[in-house]
Backbone as JSON, one array per atom type, in Angstrom:
{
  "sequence": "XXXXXXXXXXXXXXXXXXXXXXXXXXXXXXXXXXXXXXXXXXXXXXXXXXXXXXXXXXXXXXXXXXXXXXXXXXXXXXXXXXXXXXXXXXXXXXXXXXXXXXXXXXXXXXXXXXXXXXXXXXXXXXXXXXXXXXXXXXXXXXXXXXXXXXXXXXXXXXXXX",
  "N": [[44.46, 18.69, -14.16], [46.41, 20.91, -12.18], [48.88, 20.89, -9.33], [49.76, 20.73, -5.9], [52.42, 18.7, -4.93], [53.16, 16.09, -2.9], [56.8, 16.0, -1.91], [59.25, 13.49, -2.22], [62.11, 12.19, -2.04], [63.94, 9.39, -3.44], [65.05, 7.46, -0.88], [67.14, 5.98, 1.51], [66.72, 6.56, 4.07], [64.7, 7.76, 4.19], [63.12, 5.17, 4.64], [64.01, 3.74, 6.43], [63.25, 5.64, 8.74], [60.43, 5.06, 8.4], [60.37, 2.46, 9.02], [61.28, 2.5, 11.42], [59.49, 4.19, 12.8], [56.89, 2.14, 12.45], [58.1, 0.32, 14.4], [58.23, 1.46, 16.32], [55.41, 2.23, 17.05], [54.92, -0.28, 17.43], [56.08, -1.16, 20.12], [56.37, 0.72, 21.67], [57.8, 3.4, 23.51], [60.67, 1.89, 24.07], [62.85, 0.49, 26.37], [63.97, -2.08, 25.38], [64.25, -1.67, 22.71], [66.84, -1.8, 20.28], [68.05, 0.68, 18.98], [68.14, 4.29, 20.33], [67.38, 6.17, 18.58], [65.18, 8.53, 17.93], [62.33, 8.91, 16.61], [61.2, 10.84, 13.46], [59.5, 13.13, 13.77], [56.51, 14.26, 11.43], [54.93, 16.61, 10.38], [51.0, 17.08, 9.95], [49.82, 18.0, 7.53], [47.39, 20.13, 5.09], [46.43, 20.86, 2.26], [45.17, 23.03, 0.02], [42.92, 23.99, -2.97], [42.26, 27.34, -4.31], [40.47, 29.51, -6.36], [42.33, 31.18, -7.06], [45.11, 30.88, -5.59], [47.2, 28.17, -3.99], [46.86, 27.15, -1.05], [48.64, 26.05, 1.53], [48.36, 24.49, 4.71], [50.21, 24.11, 7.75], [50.79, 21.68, 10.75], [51.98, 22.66, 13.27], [52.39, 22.29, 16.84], [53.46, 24.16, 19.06], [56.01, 24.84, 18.09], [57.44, 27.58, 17.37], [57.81, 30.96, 15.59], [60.2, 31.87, 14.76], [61.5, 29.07, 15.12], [61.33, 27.94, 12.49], [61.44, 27.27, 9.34], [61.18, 28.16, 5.76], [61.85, 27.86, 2.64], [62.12, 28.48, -0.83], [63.42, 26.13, -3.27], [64.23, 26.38, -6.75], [61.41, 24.67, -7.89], [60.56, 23.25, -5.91], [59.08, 23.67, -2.77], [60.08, 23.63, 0.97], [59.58, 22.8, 4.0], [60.52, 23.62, 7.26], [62.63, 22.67, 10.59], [65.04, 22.82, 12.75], [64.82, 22.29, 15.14], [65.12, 20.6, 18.61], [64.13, 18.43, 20.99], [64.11, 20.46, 24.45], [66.48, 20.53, 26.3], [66.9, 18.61, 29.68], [67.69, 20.55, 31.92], [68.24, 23.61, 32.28], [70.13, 26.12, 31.64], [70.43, 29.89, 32.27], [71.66, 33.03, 31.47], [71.57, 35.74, 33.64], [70.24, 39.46, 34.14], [73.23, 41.53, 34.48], [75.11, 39.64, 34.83], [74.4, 37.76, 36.06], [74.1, 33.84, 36.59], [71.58, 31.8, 36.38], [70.19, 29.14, 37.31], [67.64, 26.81, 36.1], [64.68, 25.02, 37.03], [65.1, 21.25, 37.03], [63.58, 19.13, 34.2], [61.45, 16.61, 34.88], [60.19, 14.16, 33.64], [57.01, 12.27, 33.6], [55.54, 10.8, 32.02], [55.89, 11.32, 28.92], [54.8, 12.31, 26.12], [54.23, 14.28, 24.13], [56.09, 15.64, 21.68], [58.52, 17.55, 20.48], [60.55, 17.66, 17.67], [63.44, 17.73, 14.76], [62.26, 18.15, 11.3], [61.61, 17.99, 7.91], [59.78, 19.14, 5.57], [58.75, 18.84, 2.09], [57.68, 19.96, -0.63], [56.53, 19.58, -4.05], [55.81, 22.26, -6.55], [53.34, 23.04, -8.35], [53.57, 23.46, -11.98], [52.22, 26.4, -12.24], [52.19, 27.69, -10.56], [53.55, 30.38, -8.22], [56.39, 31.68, -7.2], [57.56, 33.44, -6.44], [56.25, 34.91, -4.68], [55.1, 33.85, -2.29], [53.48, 33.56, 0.35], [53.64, 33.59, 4.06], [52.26, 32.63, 7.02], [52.01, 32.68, 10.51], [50.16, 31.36, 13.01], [48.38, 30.66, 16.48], [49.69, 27.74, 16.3], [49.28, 26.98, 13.79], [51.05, 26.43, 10.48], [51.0, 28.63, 7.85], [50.84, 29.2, 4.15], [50.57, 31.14, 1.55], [50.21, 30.55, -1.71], [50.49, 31.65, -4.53], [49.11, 32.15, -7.5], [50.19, 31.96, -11.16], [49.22, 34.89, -13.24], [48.91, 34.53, -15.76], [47.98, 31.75, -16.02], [45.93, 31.29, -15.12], [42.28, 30.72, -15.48], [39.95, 32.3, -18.28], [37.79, 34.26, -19.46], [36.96, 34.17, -23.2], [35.9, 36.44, -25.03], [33.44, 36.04, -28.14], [33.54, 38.0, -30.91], [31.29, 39.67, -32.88], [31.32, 39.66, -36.06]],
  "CA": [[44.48, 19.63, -13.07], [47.68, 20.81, -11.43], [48.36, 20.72, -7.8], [50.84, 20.61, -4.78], [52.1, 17.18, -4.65], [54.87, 15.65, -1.73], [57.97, 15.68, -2.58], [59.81, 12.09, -1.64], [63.2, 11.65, -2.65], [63.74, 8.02, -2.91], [66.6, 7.56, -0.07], [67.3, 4.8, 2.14], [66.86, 7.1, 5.23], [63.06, 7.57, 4.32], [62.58, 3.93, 4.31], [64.61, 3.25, 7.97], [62.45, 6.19, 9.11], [59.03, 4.6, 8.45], [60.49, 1.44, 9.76], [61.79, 3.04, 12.88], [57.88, 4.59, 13.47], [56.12, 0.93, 13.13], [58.58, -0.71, 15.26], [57.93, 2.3, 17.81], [54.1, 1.98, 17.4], [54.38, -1.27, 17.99], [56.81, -1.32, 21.15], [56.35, 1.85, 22.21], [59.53, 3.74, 23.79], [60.96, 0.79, 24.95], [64.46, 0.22, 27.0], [64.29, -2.92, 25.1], [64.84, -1.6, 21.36], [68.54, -1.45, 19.8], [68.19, 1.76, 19.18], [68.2, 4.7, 20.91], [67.09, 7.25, 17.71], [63.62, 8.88, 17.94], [61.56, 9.27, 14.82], [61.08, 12.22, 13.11], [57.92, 13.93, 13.81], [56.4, 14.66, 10.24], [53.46, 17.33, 10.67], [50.28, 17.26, 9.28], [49.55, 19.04, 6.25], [46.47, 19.87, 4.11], [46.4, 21.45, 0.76], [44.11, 23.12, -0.93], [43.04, 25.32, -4.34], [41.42, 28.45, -4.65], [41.06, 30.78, -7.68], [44.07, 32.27, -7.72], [46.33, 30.39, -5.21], [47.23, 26.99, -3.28], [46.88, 27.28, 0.62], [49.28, 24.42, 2.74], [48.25, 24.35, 6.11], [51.14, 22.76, 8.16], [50.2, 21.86, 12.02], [53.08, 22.81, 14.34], [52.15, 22.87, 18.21], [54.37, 24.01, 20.45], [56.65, 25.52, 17.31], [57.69, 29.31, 17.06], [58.0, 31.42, 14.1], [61.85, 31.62, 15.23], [62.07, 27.59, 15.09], [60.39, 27.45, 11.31], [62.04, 27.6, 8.5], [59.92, 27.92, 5.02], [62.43, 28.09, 1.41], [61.91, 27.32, -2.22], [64.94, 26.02, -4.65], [63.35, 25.95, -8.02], [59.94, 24.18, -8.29], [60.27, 22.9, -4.95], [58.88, 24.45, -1.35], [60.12, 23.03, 2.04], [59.24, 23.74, 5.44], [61.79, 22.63, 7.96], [63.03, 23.02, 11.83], [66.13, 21.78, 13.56], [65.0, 22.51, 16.9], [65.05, 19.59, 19.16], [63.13, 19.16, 22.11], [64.45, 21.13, 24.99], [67.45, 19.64, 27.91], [66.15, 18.48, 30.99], [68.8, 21.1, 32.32], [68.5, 24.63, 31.47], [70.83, 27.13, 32.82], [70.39, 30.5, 31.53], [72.14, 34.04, 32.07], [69.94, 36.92, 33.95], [70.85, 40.69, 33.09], [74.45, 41.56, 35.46], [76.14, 38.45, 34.27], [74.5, 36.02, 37.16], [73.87, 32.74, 36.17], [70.08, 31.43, 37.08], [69.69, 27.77, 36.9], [66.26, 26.86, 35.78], [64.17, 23.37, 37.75], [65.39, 20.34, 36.28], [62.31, 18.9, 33.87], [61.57, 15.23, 34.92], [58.8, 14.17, 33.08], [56.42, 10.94, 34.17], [54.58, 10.56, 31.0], [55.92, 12.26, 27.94], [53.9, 12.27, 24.6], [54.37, 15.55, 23.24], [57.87, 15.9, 21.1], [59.12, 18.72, 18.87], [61.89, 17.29, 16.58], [63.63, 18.46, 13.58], [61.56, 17.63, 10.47], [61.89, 18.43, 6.97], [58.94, 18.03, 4.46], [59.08, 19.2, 0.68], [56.37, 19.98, -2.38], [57.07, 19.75, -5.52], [55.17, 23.34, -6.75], [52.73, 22.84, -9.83], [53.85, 25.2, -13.17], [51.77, 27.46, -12.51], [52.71, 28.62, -8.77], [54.46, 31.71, -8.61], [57.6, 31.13, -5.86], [57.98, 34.38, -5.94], [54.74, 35.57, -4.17], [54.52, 33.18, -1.36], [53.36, 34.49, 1.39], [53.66, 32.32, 5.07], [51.56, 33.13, 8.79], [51.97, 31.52, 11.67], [48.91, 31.58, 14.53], [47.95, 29.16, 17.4], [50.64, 26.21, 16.18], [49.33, 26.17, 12.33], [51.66, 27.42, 9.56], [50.01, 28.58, 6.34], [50.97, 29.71, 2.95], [49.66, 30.85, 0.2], [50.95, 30.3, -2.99], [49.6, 32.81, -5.5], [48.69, 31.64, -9.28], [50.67, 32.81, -12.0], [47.95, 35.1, -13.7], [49.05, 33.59, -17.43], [47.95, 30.73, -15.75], [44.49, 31.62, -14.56], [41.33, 30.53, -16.35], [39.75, 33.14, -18.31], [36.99, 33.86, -20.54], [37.45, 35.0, -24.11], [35.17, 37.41, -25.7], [33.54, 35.73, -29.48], [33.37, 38.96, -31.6], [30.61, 39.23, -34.18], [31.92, 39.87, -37.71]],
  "C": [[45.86, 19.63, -12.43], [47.45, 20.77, -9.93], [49.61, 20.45, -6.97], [50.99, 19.55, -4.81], [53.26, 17.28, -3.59], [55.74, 15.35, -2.65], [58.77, 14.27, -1.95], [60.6, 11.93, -2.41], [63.47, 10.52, -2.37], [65.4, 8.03, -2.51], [66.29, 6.5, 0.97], [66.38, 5.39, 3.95], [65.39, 6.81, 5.55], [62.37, 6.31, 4.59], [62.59, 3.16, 6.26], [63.62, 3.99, 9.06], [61.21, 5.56, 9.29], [59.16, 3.16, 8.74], [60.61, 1.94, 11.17], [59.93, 3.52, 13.65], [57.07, 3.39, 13.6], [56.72, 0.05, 14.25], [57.72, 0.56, 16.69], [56.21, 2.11, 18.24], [53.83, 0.88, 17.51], [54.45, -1.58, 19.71], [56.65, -0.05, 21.99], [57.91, 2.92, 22.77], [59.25, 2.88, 24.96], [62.77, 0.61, 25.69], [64.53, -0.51, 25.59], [64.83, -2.7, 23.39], [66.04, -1.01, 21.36], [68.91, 0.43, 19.71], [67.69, 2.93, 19.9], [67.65, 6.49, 20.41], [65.75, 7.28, 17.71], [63.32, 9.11, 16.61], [61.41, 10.38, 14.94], [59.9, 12.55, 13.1], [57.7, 14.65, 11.92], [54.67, 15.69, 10.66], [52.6, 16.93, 10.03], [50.36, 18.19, 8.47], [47.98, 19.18, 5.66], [46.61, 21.15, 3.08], [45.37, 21.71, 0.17], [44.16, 24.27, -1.92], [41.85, 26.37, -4.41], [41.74, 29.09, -5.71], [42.12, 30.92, -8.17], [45.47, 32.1, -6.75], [46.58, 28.98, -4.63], [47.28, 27.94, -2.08], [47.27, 26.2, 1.27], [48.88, 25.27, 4.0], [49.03, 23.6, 6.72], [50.83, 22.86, 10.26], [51.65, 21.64, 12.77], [52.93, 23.47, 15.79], [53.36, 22.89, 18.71], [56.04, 24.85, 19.58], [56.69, 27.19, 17.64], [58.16, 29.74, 15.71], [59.95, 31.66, 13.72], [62.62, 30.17, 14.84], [61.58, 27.17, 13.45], [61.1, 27.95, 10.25], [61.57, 27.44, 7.24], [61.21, 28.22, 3.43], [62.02, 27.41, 0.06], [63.09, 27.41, -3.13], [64.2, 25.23, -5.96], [61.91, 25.45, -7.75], [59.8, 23.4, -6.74], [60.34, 23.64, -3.43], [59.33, 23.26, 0.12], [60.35, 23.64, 3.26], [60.3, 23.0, 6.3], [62.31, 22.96, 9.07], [64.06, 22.3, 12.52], [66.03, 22.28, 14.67], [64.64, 20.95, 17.33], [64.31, 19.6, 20.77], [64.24, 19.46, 23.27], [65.37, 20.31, 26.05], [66.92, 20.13, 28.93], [66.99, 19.07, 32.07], [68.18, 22.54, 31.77], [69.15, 25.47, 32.24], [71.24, 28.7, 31.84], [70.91, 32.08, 32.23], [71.19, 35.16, 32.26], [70.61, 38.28, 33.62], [71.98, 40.9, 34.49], [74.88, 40.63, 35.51], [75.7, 37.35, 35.3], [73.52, 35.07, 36.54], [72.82, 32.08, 36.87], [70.16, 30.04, 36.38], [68.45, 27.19, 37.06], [66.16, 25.25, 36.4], [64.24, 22.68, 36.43], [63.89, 19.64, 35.52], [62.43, 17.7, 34.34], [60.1, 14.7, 34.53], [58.24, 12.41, 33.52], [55.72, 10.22, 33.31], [55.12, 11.82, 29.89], [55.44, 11.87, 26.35], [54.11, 12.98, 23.58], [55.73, 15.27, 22.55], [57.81, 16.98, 20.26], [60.45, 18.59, 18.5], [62.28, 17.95, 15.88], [63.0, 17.95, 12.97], [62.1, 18.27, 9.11], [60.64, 17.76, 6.0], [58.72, 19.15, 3.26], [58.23, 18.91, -0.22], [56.99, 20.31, -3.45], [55.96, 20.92, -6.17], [54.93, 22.96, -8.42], [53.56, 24.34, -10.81], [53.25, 26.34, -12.8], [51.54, 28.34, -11.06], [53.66, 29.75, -9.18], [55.3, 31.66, -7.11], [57.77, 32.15, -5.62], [56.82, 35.49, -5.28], [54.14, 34.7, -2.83], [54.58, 33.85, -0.12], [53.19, 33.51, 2.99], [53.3, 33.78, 6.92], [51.81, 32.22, 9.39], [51.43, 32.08, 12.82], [48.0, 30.01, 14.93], [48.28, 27.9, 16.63], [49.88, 25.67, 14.65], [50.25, 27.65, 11.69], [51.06, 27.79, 8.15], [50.83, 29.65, 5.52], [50.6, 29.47, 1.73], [50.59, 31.55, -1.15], [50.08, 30.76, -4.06], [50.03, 31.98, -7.1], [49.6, 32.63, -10.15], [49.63, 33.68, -12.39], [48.2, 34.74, -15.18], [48.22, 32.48, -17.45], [46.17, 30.1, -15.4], [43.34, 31.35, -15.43], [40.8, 32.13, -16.73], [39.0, 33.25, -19.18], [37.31, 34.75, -21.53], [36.28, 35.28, -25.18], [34.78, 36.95, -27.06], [32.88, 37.52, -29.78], [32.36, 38.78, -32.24], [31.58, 39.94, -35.25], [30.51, 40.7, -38.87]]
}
């Protein structure tokens, strides 16, 4: 059976990464750790097969279709956002050139994050890259990845003679 699998390039980064998340779930955000680098938020995903295509579901609250970035280079699909979460500052221009400075955020409890991320499938043979189709409603992203039809089960007719 074919099938969407993760893509994981073996890289040092990935490794510091999933160290960097147990130290944090152990310590929590602490003054006290050396560093000062947040983990990378990795979304949920789920995958699944129908008939005639794959369907990823990727869960992005608080994302915009603006902040989402969805490409495939050869046999591989990756979804990906370099937005970062927002400065506790914003100062933004109103229409006649005057300058409106927006209330400083000061947060007392923050949980939520929206990071950059980057996560990557390796696309079975028989995906068609050039048919993917991607929605985005209420903070899930979905695409569906259409079946070659070469590829497609099919039944074949015995003749009599």
């Amino acid at each position: 059976m074919k099938s969407v699998t993760l893509y994981r390039p073996a890289m040092l980064e990935n490794a510091l990464d999933d160290f960097d998340r147990y130290v944090e779930s152990f310590f929590g955000n602490s003054s006290l750790l050396p560093s000062a680098r947040v983990f990378t938020h990795l979304p949920a995903v789920d995958i699944r097969e129908t008939k005639n295509a794959y369907v990823l579901e990727a869960e992005l609250p608080g994302y915009t279709e603006e902040s989402i970035q969805v490409h495939v280079d050869g046999g591989t699909l990756t979804i990906e956002s370099k937005q970062e979460d927002s400065p506790a500052r914003d100062v933004s221009e109103k229409e006649g050139g005057k300058k409106e400075e927006k209330e400083e955020k000061i947060f007392i409890i923050r949980e939520r994050r929206r990071s950059s991320f980057t996560r990557s499938f390796k696309l079975p043979e028989n995906a068609d890259p050039d048919t993917i189709a991607a929605h985005f409603r209420d903070g899930i992203l979905t695409l569906e990845i259409k079946k070659r039809n070469e590829s497609q089960k099919r039944m074949i007719p015995i003749a009599k003679k």
